[in-house]
C-alpha positions as CSV (number, residue, x, y, z in Angstrom):
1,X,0.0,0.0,0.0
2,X,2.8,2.1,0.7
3,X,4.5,1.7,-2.4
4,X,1.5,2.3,-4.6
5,X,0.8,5.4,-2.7
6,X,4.2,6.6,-3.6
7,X,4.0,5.7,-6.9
8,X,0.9,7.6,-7.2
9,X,2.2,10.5,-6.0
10,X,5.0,10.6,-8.1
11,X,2.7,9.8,-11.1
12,X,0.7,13.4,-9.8
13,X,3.8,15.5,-9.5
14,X,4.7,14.2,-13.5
15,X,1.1,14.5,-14.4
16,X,1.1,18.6,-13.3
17,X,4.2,19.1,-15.5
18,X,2.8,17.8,-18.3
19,X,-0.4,19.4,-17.6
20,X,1.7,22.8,-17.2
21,X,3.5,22.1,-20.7
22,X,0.7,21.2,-22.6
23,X,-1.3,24.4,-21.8
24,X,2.2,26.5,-22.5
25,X,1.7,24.8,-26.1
26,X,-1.9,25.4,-26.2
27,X,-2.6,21.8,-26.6
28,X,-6.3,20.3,-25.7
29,X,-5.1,16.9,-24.4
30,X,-8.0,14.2,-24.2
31,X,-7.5,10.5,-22.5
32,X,-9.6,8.3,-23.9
33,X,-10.6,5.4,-21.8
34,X,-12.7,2.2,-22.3
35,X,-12.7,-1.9,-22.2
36,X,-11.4,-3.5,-25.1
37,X,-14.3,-3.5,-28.2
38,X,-16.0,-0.8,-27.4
39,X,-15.0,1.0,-30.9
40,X,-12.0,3.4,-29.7
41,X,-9.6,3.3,-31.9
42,X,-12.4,3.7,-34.9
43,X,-13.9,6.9,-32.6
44,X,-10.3,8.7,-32.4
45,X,-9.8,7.9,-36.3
46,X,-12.6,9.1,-37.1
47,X,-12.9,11.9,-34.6
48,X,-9.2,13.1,-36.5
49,X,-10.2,13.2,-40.1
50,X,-13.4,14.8,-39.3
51,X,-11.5,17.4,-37.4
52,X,-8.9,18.0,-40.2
53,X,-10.8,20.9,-42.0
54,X,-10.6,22.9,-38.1
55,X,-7.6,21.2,-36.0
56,X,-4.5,19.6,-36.0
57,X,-4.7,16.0,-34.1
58,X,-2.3,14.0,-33.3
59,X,-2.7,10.7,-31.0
60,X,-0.5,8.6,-28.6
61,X,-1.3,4.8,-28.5
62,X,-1.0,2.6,-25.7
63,X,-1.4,-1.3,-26.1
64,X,-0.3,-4.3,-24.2
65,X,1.4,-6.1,-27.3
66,X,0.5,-5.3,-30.8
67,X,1.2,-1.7,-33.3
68,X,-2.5,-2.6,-35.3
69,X,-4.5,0.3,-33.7
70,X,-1.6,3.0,-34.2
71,X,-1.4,1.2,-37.9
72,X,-4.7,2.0,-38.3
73,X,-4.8,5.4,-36.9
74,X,-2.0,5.8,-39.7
75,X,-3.9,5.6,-42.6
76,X,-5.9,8.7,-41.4
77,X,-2.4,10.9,-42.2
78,X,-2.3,11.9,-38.7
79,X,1.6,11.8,-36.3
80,X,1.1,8.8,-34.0
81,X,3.1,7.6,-31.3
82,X,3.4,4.1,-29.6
83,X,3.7,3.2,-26.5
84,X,3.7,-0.8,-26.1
85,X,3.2,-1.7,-22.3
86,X,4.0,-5.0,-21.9
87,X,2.2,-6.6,-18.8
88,X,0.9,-2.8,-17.6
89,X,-2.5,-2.4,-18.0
90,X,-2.7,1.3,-18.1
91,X,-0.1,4.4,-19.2
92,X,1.6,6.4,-16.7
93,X,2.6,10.5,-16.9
94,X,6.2,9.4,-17.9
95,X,5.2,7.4,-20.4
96,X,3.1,10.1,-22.0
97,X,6.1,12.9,-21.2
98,X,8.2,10.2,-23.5
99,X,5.7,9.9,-26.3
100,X,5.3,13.4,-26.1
101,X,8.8,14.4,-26.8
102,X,8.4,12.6,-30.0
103,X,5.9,14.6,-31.8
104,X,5.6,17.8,-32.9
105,X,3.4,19.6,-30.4
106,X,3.9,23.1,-32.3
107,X,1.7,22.1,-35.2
108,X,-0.7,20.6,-33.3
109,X,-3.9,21.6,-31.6
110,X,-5.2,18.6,-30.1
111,X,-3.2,15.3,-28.2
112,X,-5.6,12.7,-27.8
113,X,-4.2,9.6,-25.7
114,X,-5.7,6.4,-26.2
115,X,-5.2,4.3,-23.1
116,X,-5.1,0.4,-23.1
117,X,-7.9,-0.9,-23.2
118,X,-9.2,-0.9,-19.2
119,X,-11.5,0.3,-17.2
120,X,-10.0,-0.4,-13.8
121,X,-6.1,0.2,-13.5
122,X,-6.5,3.6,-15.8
123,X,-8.8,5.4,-13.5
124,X,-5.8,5.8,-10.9
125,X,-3.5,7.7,-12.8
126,X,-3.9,11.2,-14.5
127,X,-1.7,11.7,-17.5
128,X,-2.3,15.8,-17.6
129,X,-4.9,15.4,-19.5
130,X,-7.8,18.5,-20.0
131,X,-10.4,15.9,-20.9
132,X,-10.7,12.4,-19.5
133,X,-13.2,11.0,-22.3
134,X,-14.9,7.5,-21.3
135,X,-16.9,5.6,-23.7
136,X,-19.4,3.0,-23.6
137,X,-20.5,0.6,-26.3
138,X,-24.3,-0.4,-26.9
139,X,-22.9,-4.1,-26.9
140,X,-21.3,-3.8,-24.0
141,X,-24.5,-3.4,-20.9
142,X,-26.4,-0.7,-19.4
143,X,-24.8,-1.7,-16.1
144,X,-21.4,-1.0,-17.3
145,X,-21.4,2.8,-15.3
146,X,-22.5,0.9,-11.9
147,X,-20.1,-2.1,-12.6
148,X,-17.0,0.4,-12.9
149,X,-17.8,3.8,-10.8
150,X,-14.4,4.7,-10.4
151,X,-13.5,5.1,-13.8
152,X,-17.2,6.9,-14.8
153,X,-16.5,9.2,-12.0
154,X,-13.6,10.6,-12.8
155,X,-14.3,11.3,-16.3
156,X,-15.8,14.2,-17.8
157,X,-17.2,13.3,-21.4
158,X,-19.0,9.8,-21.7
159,X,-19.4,8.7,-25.0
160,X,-22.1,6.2,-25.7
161,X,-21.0,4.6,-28.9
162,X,-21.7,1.8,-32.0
163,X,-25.4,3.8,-31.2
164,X,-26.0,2.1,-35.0
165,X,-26.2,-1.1,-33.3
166,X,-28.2,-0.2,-30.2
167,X,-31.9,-1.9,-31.9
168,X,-29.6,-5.0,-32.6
169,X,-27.5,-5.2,-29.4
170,X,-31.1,-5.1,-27.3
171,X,-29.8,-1.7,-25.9
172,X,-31.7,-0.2,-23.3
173,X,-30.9,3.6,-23.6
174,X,-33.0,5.1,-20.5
175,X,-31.7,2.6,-18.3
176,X,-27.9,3.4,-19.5
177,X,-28.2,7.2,-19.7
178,X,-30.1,6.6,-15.9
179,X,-26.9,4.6,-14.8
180,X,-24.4,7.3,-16.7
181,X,-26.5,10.0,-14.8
182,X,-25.4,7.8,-11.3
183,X,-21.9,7.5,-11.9
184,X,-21.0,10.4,-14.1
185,X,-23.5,12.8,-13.0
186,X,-21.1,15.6,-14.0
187,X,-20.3,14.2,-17.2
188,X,-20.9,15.7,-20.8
189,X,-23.0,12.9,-22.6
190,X,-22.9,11.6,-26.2
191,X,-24.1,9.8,-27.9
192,X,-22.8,8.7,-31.4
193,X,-21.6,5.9,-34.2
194,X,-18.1,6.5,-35.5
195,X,-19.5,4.5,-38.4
196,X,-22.3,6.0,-39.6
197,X,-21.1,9.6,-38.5
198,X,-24.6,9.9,-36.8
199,X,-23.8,12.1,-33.7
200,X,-20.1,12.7,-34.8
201,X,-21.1,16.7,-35.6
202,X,-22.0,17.5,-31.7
203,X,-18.6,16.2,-30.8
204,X,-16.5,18.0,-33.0
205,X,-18.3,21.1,-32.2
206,X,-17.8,20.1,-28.3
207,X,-14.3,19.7,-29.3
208,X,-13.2,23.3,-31.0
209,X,-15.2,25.1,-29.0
210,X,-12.9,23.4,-25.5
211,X,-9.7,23.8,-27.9
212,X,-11.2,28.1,-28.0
């Protein structure tokens, strides 16, 4: 217990300095957090090419193992970073101060981070992020929010996505906007399919106007 709560509070104190160097390069920074399958990587590629016309975006990846999601996020043109974390189930400030050193922050405008793919061990640790952006697939339960409070809590966007697939999937939106409302009451909902682009406008908007 000891050593996590010093490791915590070392992972603060590098948190505030990237915090503190992201706003000098006035740089909206979003961490987006889910469980694997919810439609991430698809959201932040789609989220960038959408974007292109009004900011710059570039992303930092974090995975346990493979490059395919930062492969993928390639093919939208946009500077991506890797960071492959082994047996670590979440990134860490350092590890985002390292990425971070490798891109170009001058000519960009907006740093999304996509953390692995979690929804315990990321909640714990702030990476300097503005925006801690949660999201929660129609496939994946209504009960997701109540199942994982600690992670709903802390963020402030949730993202209900794959809403194309919400009649299919048996999705029961009152019940999930009800539970996001429990667990995220402060949260900016919503909802959206990456693949249809339905929903995709409100975002963006939501997005230049925090980067203003």
């Amino acid at each position: 217990m000891t050593l996590q709560r010093s490791l915590l509070d070392k992972n603060e104190r590098l948190a505030q300095q990237n915090r503190g160097y992201f706003r000098a390069k006035k740089l909206l920074v979003l961490n987006v957090v889910s469980s694997p399958g919810s439609g991430k990587t698809t959201f932040i590629r789609e989220t960038a090419v959408q974007l292109a016309a009004r900011l710059r975006v570039g992303v930092i990846v974090g995975d346990l193992a493979t490059d395919n999601d930062a492969a993928r996020l390639r093919t939208a043109g946009i500077p991506v970073i890797q960071i492959t974390t082994g047996t670590v189930c979440h990134l860490d400030a350092e590890m985002i101060s390292r990425a971070a050193g490798q891109l170009d922050l001058d000519h960009l405008d907006v740093l999304v981070i996509e953390n692995v793919g979690n929804l315990v061990c990321p909640a714990d640790y702030d990476l300097g992020e503005d925006l801690r952006v949660v999201l929660l697939s129609v496939t994946e339960g209504e009960d997701k929010p109540l199942k994982y409070p600690p992670m709903f809590h802390s963020a402030h966007v949730a993202i209900i996505t794959k809403s194309d697939m919400a009649v299919a999937a048996g999705f029961d939106r009152p019940m999930a906007l009800a539970n996001l409302a429990r667990a995220s009451h402060h949260a900016r909902i919503f909802e959206l399919s990456a693949k249809t682009g339905a929903g995709m406008a409100a975002w963006l908007d939501f997005l230049v106007s925090k980067r203003a």
